[in-house]
C-alpha atoms as one frame of an Amber mdcrd trajectory, in Angstrom:
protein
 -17.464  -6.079  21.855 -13.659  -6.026  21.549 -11.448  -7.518  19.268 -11.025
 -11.417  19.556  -7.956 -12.345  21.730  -4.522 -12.735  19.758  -5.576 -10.591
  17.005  -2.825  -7.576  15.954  -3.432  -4.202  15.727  -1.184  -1.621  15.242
  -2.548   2.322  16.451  -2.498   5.290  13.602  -2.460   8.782  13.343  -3.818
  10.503  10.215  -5.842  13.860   9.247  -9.256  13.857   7.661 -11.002  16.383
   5.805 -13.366  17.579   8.090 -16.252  17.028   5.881 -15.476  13.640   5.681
 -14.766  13.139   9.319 -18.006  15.082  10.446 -19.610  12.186   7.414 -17.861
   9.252   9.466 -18.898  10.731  12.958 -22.794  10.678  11.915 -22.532   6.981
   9.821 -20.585   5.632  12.870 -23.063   7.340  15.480 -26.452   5.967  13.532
 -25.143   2.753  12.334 -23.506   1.898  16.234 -20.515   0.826  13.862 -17.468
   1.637  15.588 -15.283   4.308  13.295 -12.137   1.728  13.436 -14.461  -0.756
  11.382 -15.885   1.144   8.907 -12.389   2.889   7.965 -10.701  -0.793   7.669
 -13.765  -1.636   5.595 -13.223   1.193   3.303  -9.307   0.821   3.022 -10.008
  -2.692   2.118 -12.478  -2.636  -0.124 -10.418   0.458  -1.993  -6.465  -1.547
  -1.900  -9.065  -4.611  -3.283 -10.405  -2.655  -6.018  -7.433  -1.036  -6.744
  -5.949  -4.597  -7.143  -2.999  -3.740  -4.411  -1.712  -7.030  -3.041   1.168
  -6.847  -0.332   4.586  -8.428  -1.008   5.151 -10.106   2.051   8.726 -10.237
   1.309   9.458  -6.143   1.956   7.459  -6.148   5.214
């Protein structure tokens, strides 16, 4: 299931420990959650917690 039509995405390039990536490989492979999703979900839920809101103005 892709992402719904109009929706922006922007494509990334970063290193992971490779303990954590082998960690992400196995959720993402059990759960069926693609790897995309469940790294949004966890930069989300840390800029959230972290109280980090976006100035729209210095985009």
């Amino acid at each position: 299931m892709g992402r719904p039509r109009g929706t922006t995405t922007e494509a990334t390039s970063f290193s992971l420990n490779k303990d954590v990536l082998a960690r992400l490989n196995a959720y993402s492979a059990q759960t069926m959650i693609p790897k995309t999703k469940i790294v949004e979900k966890g930069i989300t839920d840390y800029l959230d917690k972290v109280g980090f809101e976006q100035n729209p103005e210095k985009e």
